[in-house]
C-alpha positions in Angstrom: 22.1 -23.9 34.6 20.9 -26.1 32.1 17.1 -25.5 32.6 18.1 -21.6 32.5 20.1 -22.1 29.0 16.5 -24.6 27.7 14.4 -21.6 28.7 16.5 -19.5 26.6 16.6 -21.5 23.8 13.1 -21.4 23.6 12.0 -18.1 24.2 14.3 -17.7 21.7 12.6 -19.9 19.1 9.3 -18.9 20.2 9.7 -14.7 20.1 11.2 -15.5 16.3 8.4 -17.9 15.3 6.1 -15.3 16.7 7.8 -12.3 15.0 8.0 -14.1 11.2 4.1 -15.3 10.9 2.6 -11.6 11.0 4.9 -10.1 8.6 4.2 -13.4 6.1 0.4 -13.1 6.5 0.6 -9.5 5.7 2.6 -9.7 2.9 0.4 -12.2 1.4 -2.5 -9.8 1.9 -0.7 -6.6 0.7 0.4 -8.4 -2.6 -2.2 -8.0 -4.4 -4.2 -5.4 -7.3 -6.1 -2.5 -5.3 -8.8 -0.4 -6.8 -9.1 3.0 -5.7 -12.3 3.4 -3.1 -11.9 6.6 -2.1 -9.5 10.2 -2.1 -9.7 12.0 0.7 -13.2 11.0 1.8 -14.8 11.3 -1.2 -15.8 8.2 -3.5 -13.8 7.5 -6.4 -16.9 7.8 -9.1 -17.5 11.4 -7.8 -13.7 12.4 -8.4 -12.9 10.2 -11.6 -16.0 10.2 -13.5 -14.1 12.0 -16.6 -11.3 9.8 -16.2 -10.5 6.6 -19.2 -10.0 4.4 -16.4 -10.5 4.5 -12.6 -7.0 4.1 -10.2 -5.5 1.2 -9.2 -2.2 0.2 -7.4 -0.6 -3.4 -7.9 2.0 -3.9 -5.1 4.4 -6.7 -4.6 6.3 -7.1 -1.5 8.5 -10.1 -2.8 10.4 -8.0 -5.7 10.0 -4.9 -3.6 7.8 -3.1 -6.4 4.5 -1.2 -7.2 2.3 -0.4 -10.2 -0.9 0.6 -11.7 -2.7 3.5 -12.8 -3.9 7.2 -11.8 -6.9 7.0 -13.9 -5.0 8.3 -16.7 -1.5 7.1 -16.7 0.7 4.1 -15.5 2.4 4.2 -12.9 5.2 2.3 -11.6 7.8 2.3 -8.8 9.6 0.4 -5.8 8.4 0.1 -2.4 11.4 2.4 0.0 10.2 0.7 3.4 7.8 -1.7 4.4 7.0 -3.4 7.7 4.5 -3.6 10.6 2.4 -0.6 9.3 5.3 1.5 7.7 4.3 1.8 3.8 6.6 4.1 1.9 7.1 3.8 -2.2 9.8 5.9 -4.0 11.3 6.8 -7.7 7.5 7.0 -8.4 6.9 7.7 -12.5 4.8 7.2 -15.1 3.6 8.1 -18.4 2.6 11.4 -19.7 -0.5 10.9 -21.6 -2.7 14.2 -21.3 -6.1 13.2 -20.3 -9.4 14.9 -18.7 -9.3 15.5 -14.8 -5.6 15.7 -15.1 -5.7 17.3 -11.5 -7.2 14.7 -9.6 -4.9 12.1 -11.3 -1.8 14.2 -9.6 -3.4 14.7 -6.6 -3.7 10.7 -5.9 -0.1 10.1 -7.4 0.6 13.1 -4.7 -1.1 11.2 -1.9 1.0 7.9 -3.1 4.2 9.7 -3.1 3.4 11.1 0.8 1.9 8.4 2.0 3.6 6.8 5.3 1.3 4.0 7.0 -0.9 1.5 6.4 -3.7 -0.7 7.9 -5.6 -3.7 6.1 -9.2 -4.3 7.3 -11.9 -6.3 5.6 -10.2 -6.7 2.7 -9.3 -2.8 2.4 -6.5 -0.9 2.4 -6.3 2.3 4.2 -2.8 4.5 3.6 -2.2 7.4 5.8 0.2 10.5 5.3 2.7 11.6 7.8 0.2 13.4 10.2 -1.9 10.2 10.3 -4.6 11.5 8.0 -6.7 9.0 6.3 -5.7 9.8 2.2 -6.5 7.0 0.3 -8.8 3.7 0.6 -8.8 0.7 -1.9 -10.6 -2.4 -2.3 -8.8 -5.9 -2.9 -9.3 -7.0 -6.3 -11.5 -10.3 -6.4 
């Protein structure tokens, strides 16, 4: 009975040790500044060329928040859910300042707004809408 109630204990500890270091190694990689690589399969220089400024997204797990720009305007909001590969922002806003390529800058806060998942590989960040469709890739800021 003992032994039983030792095995327990431990597989216990272990499955929550287990569970914990992912989701602390990913948050240390998601928090970070991410410049916009590509929309929708097509490389950011081709789509913001007119733009002041080319998109990026700051995102910080630990107050539960995001920010940055759409190649025009700031942008700010909170992160709704976020685990494994679940990724979902909400209350997204931001400035109004009327600039060149004003369409492209709503499609990517669009594409932010509907985005659902995520994956991080080789210091990129891929977000996925709802269908699984690959919308938006960034690279990690040095």
């Amino acid at each position: 009975m003992k032994i039983a109630i030792l095995l327990i204990v431990c597989f216990i500890l272990f499955s929550c040790n287990v569970k914990k270091k992912p989701i602390k190694e990913e948050s240390a990689t998601l928090n970070a500044s991410w410049f916009l690589k590509e929309m929708n399969g097509e490389p950011t220089p081709n789509i913001f060329s007119k733009s002041p400024k080319m998109p990026q997204l700051q995102i910080d797990t630990s107050e539960m928040k995001v920010s940055g720009n759409d190649g025009c305007n700031s942008i700010f909001g909170s992160i709704e859910n976020w685990n494994a590969n679940v990724l979902t922002f909400k209350n997204l806003g931001g400035t109004k300042m009327a600039c060149a390529n004003m369409e492209r800058s709503m499609e990517y806060s669009q594409a932010l707004s509907n985005m659902k998942t995520y994956k991080i590989e080789n210091s990129e960040l891929h977000l996925f809408d709802a269908v699984g469709n690959e919308v938006l890739i960034f690279r990690k800021s040095e």
